[in-house]
N, C-alpha and C positions, 0 to 999 in steps of 0.2 A: 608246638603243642597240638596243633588240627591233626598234624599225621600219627600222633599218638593216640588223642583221644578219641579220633573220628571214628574210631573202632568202636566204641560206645554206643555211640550215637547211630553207627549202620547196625551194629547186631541187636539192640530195642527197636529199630523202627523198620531197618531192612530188610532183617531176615526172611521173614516169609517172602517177602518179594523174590530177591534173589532165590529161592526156590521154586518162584516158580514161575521165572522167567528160563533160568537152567533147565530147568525139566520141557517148558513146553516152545522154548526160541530152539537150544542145543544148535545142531546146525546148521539150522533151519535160520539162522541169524549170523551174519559175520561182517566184516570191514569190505569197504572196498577195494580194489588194488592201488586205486589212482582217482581223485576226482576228477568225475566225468559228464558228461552233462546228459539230461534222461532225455532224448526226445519219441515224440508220438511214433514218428516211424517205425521203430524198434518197439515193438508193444514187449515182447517179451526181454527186454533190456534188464529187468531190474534180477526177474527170475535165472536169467541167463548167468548174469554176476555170482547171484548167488548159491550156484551149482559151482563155477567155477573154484570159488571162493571156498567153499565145504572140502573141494577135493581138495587143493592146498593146504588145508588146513587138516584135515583129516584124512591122508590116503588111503587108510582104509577102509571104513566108512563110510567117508565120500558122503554125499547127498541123504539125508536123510530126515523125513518129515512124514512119521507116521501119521499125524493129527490133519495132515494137511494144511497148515497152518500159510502156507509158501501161497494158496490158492485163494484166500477168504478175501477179504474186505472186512475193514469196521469203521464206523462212525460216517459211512456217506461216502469215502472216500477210494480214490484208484487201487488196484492190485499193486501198482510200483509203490504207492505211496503208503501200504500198509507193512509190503516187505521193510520199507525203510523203516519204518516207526519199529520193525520186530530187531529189525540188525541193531541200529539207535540204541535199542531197550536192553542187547545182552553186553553189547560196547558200553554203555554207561553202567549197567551192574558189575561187571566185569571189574571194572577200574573202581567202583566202589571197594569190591571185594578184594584186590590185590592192597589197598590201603589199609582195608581193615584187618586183613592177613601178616602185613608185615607190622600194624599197630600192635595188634595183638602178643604178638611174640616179644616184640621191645618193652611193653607193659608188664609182659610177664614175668619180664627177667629184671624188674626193678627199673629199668634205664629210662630217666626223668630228666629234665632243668634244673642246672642246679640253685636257678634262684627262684623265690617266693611266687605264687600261684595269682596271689593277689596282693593289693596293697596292703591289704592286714599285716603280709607276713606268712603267712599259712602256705606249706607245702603241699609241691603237689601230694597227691593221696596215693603213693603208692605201695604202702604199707600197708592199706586197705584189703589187698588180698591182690584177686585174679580181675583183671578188662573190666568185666560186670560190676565187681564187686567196685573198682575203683570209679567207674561211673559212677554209682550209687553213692561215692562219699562226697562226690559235688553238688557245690552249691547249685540254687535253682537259676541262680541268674549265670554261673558259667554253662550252665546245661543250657541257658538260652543263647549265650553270646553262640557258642556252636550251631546248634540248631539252624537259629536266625543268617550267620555266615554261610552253611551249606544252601537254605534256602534261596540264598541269595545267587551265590552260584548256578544252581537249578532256573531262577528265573531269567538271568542273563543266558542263560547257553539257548533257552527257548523263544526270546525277546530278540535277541541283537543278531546280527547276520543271515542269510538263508537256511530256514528251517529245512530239516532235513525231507520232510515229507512234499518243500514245496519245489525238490530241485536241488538241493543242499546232499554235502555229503556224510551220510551217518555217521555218527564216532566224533566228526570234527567238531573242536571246541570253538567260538568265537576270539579274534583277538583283542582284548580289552583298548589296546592302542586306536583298533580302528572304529572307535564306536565313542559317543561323547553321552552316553546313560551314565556314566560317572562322572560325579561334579569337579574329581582332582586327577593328575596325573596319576599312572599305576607303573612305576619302574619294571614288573616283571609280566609276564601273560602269563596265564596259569597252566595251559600247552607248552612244553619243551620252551621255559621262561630263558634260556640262556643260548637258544638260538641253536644250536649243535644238529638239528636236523634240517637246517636250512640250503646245504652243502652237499644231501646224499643226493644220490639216483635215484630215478623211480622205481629202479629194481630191487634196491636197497629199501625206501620208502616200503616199498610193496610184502618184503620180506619182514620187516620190522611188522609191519601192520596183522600180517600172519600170527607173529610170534603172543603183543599182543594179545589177541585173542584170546590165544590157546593162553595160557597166563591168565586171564579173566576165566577163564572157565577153569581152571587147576582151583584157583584161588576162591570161586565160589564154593566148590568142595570140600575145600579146606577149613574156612572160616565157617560154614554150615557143623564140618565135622567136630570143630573145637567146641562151639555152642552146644550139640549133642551132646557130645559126651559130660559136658559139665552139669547140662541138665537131667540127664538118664544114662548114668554110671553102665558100663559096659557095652553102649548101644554103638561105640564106635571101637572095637577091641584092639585099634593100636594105638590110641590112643590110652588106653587104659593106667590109671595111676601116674600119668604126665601132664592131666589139667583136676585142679580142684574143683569139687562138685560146688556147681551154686542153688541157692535156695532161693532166689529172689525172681520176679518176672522180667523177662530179658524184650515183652513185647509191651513194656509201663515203664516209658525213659523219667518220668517222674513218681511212679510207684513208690 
């Protein structure tokens, strides 16, 4: 049900974000190849990666940061430690956006649980129309049970293990196993929960991590262009006459 609905709940409250994180990270933000550890000798360590990183990912391209964004500092803190918070920010929109991208489309083609939404009885609301619209048919306490779940994740990923800014590797998610902030066992990690990437190379690792990316930034385009169009008819022209227009505020998840 999270990976269906969670489309909801990023295009009311994400959207803008992921716009403009895309627009001003692009990439000027990416993964690392391999965690690694930052030290002071290597000042230009983080910048270095992240040239690296752009070209594999983009060969054409390559390096690219008109805003100069690769250069600043914010909040008091280092240049390595500001790149990380940028790389961080388009890796976790990124992976928002592929969730809300593949929610979207399964939402829209009908495809539900087939059993009751709640104890009442009541189905999911997918008869309700288009993503937006089926958000809109839920109740206010399912729109919190979400909410509240994502949030919670967000504060775990920031809380438990080395923060990315302080030495930590962007992108990576904490393992629920190795941390005792939750009061009961958790059978699965919310990272590659059934272990499969425990096995590769770091070359393999490294390529995945690539791919990724590029993936997180298709998919912010994607789920941006779906919202578009539904909101301002023609503004995405291949899209056209393949998502229903909505009338409602897609930035008022209780509107």
């Amino acid at each position: 049900f999270l990976l269906f609905t969670m489309v909801s709940i990023s295009l009311q409250k994400i959207t803008m974000k992921l716009a403009l994180i895309s627009i001003l990270a692009g990439s000027a933000a990416a993964f690392a190849p391999a965690p690694t550890a930052r030290t002071s000798v290597a000042q230009n360590a983080a910048l270095d990666d992240l040239k690296s990183i752009a070209e594999k990912s983009n060969p054409v391209l390559k390096f690219y940061d008109p805003l100069e964004l690769s250069s600043t500092t914010i909040w008091g803190n280092s240049n390595d430690d500001t790149i990380a918070f940028l790389r961080h920010s388009e890796i976790k929109h990124g992976r928002v956006a592929m969730a809300a991208f593949v929610g979207y489309i399964v939402q829209s083609n009908g495809i539900h649980w087939p059993f009751p939404i709640d104890f009442a009885g009541n189905p999911y609301p997918y008869a309700a129309g288009s993503p937006p619209e089926q958000w809109d048919a839920l109740s206010d306490a399912a729109k919190w049970q979400i909410i509240l779940f994502v949030g919670f994740l967000e504060w775990f990923s920031e809380a438990a293990g080395t923060h990315y800014m302080r030495g930590g590797v962007p992108g990576a998610y904490p393992k629920f196993s190795d941390h005792k902030v939750i009061p009961h066992p958790v059978p699965f990690n919310l990272f590659d929960p059934f272990g499969f990437s425990g096995g590769k190379s770091a070359e393999a690792k490294e390529k995945g991590l690539i791919k990724e990316l590029n993936n997180g930034r298709l998919a912010m385009i994607g789920i941006l262009g779906f919202i578009s169009e539904q909101r301002v008819e023609g503004s995405v022209p291949l899209l056209k006459g393949l998502v229903s227009h909505y009338d409602g505020e897609t930035m008022a998840p209780f509107g």
